[in-house]
Wavefront OBJ file of the C-alpha trace (Angstrom):
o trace
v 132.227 -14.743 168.504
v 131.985 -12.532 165.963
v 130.794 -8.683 165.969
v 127.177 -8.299 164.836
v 126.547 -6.335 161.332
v 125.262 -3.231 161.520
v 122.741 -1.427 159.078
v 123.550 1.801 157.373
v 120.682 4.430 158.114
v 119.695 5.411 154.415
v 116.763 7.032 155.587
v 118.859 9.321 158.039
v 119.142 9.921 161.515
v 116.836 6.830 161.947
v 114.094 9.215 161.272
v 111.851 7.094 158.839
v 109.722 10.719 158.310
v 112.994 12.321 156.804
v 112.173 14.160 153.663
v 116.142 13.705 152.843
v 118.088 10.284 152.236
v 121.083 9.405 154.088
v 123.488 9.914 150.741
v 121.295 13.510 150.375
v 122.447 14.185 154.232
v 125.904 12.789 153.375
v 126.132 15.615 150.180
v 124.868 18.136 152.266
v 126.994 17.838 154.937
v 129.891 17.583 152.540
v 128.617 20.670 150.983
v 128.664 22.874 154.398
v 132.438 21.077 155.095
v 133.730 22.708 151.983
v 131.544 25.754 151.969
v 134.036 26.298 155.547
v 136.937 25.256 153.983
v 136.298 28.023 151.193
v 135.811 30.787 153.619
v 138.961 29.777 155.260
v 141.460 29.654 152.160
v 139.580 33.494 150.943
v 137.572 31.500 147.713
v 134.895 33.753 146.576
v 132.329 31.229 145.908
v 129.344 32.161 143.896
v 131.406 35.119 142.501
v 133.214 35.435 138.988
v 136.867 34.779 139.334
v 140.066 34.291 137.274
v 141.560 30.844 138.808
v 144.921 30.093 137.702
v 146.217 26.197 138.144
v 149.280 24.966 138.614
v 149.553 22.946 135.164
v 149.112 26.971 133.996
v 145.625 26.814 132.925
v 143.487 30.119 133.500
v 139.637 29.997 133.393
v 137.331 33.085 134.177
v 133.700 32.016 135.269
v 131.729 31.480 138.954
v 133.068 29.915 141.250
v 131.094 26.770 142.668
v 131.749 23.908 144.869
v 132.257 20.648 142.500
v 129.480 18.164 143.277
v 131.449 15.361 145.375
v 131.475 11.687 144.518
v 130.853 9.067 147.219
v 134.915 8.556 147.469
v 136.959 11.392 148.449
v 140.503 11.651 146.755
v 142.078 12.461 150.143
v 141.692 12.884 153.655
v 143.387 16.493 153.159
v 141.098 18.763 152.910
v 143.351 20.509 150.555
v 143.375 17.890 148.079
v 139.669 16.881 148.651
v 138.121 20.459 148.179
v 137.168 20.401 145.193
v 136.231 23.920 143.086
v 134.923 24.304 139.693
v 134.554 27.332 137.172
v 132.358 26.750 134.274
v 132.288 23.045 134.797
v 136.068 22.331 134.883
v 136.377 20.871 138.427
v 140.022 21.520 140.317
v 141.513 20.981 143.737
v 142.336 23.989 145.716
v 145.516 22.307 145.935
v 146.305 22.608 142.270
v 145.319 27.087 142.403
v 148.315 29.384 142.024
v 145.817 32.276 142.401
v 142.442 33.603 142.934
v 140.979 36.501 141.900
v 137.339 37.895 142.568
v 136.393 39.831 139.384
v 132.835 41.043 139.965
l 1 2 3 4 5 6 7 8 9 10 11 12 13 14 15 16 17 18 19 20 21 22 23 24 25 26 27 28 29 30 31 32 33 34 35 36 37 38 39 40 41 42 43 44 45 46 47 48 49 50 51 52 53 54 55 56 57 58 59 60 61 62 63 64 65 66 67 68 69 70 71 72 73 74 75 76 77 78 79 80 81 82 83 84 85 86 87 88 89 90 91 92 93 94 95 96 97 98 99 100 101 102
């Protein structure tokens, strides 16, 4: 016999009060992963930087988390963290350096 299908919780926590969607809870969560993963590799987020890229691109800006898309690029949190300064979204994978300017 075959497994029964299950239902995905879009509502969250199978509280039907949640102010929050499940996708919303999903982004958030995602958010807080690679708010961590930031603090660990030394990223200044929310602070102007000079981020240089291995292709040898340089941008100055602030330093923000890149909005994530519903499919992650990797497993690796390396790869998957994605960064962006002044709308130009990179992988911490791809930085050379990092430098807090402010």
């Amino acid at each position: 016999m075959d497994a029964p299908q299950f239902e995905f919780d879009f509502k969250g926590n199978g509280d039907p009060s949640a102010s929050s969607g499940g996708l919303e809870s999903w982004r958030d969560q995602r958010r807080r992963q690679l708010e961590l993963t930031a603090r660990r590799f030394g990223l200044p987020l929310g602070h102007r930087v000079e981020v240089s890229l291995l292709c040898g691109l340089t941008f100055r800006g602030l330093l923000h988390l890149h909005e994530p898309g519903l499919f992650l690029p990797s497993r690796n949190e390396s790869q998957s963290a994605l960064f962006e300064v002044d709308r130009v979204p990179f992988a911490f994978a791809e930085v050379v350096s990092c430098i807090a300017l402010d």
